[in-house]
FINUKE-369717 format. One record per residue: residue in one letter; x, y, z of N, C-alpha, C in turn. Coordinates in steps of 0.05 Angstrom, whole numbers, padded with zeros to 5 digits, always signed. Layout:
// residues N
AXYZXYZXYZ;...
// end
This chain:
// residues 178
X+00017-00023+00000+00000+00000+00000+00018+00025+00000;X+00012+00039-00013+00030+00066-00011+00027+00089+00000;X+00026+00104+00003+00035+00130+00021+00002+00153+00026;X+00001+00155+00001-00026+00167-00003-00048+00146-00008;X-00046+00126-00008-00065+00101+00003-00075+00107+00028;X-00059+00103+00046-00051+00100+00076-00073+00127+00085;X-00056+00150+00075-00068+00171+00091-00101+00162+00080;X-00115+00167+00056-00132+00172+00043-00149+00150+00065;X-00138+00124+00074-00166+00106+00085-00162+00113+00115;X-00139+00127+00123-00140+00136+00157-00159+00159+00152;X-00167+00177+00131-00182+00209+00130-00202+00185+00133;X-00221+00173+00112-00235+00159+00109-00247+00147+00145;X-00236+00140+00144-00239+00131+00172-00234+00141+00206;X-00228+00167+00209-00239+00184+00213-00260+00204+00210;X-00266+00210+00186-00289+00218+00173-00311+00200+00183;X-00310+00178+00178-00334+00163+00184-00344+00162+00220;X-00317+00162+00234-00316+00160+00269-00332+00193+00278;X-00325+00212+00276-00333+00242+00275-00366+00226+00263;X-00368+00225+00238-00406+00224+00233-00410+00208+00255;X-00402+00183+00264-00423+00169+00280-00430+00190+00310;X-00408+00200+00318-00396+00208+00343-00425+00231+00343;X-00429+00243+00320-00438+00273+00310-00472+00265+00315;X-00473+00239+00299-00496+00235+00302-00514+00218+00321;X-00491+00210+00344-00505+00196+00370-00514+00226+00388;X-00496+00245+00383-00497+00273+00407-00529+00284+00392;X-00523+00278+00364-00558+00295+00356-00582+00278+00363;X-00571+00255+00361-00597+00236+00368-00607+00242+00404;X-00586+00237+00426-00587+00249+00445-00604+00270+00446;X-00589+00293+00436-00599+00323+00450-00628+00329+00434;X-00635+00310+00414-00659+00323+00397-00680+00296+00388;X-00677+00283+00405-00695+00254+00402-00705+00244+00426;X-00678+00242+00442-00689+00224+00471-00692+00247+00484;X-00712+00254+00497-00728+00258+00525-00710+00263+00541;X-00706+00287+00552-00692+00296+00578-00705+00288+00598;X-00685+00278+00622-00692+00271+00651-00711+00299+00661;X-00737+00296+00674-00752+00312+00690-00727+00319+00706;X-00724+00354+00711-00708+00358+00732-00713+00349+00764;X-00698+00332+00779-00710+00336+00813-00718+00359+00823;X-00745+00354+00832-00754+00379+00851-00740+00381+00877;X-00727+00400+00893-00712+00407+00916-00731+00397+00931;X-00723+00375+00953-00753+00377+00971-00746+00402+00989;X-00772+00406+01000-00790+00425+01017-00768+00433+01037;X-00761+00462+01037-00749+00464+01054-00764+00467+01077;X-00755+00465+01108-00774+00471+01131-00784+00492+01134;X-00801+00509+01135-00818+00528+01139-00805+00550+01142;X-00788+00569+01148-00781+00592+01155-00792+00595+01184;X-00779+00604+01198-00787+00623+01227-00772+00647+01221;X-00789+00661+01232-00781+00690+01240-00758+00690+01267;X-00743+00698+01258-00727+00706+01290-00735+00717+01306;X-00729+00705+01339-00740+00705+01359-00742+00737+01379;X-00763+00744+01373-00748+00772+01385-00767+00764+01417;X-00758+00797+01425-00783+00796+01452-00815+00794+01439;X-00827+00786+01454-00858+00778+01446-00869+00754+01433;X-00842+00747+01423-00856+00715+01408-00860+00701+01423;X-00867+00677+01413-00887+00656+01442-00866+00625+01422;X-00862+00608+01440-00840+00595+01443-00860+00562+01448;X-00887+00577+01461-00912+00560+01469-00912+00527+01443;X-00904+00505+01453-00903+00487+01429-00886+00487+01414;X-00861+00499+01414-00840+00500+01395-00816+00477+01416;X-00819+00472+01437-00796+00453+01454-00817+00438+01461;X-00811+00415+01455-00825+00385+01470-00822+00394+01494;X-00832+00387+01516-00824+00370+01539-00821+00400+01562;X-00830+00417+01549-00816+00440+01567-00842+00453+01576;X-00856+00455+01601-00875+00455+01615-00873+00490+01622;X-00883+00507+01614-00874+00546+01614-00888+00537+01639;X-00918+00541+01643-00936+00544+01661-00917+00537+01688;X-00913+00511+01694-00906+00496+01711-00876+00502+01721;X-00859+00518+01698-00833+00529+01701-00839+00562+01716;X-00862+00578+01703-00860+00600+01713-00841+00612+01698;X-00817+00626+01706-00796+00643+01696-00780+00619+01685;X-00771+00625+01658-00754+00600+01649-00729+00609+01630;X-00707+00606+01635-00677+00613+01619-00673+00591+01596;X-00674+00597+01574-00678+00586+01558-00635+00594+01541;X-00622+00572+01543-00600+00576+01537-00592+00565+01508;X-00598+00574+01490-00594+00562+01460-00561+00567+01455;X-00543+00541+01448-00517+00538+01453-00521+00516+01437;X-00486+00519+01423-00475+00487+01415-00449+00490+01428;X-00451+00451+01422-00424+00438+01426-00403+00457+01411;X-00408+00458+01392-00387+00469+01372-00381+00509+01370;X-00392+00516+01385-00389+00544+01387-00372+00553+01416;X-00347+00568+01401-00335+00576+01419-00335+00596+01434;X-00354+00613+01423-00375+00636+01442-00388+00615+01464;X-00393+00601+01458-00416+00586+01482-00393+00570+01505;X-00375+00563+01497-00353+00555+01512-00345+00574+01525;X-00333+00593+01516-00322+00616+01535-00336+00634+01551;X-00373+00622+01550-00390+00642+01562-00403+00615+01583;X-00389+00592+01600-00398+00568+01605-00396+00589+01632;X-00372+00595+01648-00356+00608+01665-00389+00624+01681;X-00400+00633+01658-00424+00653+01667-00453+00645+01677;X-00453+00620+01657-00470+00607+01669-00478+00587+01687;X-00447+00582+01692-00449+00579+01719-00455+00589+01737;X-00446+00613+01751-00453+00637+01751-00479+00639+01756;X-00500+00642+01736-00527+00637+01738-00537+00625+01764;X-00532+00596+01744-00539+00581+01770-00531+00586+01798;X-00510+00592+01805-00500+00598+01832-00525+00619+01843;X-00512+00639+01822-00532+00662+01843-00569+00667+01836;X-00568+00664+01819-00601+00654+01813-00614+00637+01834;X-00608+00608+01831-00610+00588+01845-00633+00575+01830;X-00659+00560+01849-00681+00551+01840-00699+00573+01828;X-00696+00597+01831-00724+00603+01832-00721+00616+01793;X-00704+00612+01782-00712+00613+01751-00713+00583+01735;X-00733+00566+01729-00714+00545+01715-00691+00548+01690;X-00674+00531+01686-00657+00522+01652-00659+00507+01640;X-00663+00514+01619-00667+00498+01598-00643+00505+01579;X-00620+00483+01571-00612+00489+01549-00616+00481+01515;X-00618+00490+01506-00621+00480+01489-00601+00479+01459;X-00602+00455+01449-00573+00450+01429-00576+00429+01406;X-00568+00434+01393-00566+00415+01357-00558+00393+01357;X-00539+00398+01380-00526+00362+01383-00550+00345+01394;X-00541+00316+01401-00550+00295+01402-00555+00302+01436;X-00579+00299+01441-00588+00301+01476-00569+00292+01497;X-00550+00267+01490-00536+00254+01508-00513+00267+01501;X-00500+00271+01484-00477+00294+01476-00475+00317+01490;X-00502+00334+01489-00504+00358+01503-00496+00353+01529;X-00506+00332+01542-00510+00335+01565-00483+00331+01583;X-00470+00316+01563-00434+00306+01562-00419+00339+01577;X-00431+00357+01547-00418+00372+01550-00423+00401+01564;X-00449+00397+01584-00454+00411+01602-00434+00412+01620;X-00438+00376+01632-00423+00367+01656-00391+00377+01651;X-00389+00370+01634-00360+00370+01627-00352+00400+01635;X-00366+00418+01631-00356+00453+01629-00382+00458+01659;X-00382+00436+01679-00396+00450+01704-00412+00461+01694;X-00439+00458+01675-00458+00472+01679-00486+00453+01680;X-00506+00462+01710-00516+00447+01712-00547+00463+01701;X-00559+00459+01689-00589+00463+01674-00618+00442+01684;X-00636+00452+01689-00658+00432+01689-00668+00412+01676;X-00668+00421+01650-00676+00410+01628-00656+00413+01602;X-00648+00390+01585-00627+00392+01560-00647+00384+01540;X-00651+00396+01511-00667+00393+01495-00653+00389+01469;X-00659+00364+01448-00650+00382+01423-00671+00387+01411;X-00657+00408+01394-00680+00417+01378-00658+00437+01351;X-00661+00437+01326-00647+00451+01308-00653+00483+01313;X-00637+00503+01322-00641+00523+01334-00657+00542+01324;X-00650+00547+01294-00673+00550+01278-00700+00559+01277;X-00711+00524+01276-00743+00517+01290-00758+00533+01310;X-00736+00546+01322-00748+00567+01349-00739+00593+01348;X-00728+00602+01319-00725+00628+01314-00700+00636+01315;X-00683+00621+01327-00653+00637+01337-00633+00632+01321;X-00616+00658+01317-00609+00654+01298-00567+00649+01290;X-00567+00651+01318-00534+00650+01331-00529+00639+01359;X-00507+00627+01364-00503+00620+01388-00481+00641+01394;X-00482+00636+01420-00504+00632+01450-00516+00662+01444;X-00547+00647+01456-00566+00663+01455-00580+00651+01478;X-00596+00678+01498-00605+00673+01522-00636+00690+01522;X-00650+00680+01530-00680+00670+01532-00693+00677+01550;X-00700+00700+01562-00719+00692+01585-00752+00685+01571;X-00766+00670+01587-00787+00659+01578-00806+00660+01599;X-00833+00673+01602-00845+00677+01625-00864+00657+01622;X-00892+00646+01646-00902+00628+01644-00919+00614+01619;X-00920+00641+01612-00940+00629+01573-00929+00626+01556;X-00896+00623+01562-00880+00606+01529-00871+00632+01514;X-00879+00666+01534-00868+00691+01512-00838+00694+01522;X-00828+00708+01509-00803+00713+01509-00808+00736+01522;X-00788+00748+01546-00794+00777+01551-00763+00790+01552;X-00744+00774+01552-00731+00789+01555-00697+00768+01531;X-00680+00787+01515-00666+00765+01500-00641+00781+01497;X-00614+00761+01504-00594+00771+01494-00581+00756+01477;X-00549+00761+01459-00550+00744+01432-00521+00749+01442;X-00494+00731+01434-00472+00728+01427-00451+00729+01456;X-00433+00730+01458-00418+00726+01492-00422+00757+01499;X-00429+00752+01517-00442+00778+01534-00414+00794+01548;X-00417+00805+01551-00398+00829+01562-00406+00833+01591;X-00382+00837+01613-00399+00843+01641-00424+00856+01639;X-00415+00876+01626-00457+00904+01642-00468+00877+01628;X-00469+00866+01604-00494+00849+01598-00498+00832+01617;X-00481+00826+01624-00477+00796+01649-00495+00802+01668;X-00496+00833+01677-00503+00848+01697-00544+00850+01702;X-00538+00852+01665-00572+00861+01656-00584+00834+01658;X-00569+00816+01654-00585+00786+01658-00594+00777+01681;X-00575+00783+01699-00574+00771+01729-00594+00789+01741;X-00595+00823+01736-00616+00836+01752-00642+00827+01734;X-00649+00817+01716-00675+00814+01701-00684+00782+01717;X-00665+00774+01718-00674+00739+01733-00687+00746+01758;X-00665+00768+01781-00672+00772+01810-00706+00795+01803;X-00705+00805+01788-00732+00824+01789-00721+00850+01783;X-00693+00858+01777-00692+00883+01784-00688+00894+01765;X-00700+00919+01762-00706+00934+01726-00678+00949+01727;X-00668+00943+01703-00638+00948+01694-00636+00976+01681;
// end
């Protein structure tokens, strides 16, 4: 075979690989039926962030307002290092508070996790809840909660508190207008 043989049946035969190649992509894009795109499922509902006045009423399983009266509602994670470095305070709380506000913390992690890591950083709470923080409006950790007997919020602070805030919490728990 000679020289321009050779090339002439390699063009040839390329030529022919390009048509088939050409004509499987048109058959594709202009014959077969595109996949229905997946619909996103549903995202969860939106909440409004939690300000003073919202009602909290049915948004935590298990958490009795009525029966709590005044209730500290501590929205925290494992994983936030604001909530770690603000543990010191809530202890704190508890000390000088004592019984007469209940705690509730509440956290993303796994119930028995949380509760790991209460103990672990000395802080003792009434009640450990999870719940996706979210769901109940809030929208950063640590974020603090007062909650009066009908599930409203009356009083809220957001992010590691600064002494005077430390100050405004502790006189709002004992009764005293700040």
């Amino acid at each position: 075979m000679s020289l321009p043989t050779k090339i002439q049946t390699t063009a040839d035969i390329a030529t022919v690989g390009v048509a088939v190649l050409l004509s499987v992509v048109l058959i594709k894009v202009y014959l077969v039926p595109a996949p229905s795109p997946r619909l996103p499922q549903a995202a969860p509902p939106a909440v409004a962030a939690t300000s003073v006045g919202s009602s909290l009423k049915g948004q935590l399983p298990g958490v009795d307002w009525s029966k709590n009266g005044r209730t500290l509602v501590l929205a925290i994670s494992t994983q936030c290092h604001f909530c770690k470095e603000s543990t010191p305070f809530y202890r704190r709380l508890e000390q000088e508070v004592g019984r007469g506000v209940k705690m509730v913390a509440v956290l993303p992690q796994p119930a028995a996790e949380a509760e790991q890591y209460l103990k672990n950083e000395g802080v003792r709470v009434d009640q450990v809840r999870q719940v996706s923080l979210g769901t109940i409006g809030v929208r950063g950790t640590p974020t603090i909660l007062l909650v009066d007997g009908k599930g409203v919020v009356t009083k809220l602070w957001t992010g590691k508190l600064q002494a005077q805030a430390e100050d405004e919490v502790l006189a709002a728990l004992r009764g005293v207008r700040s």
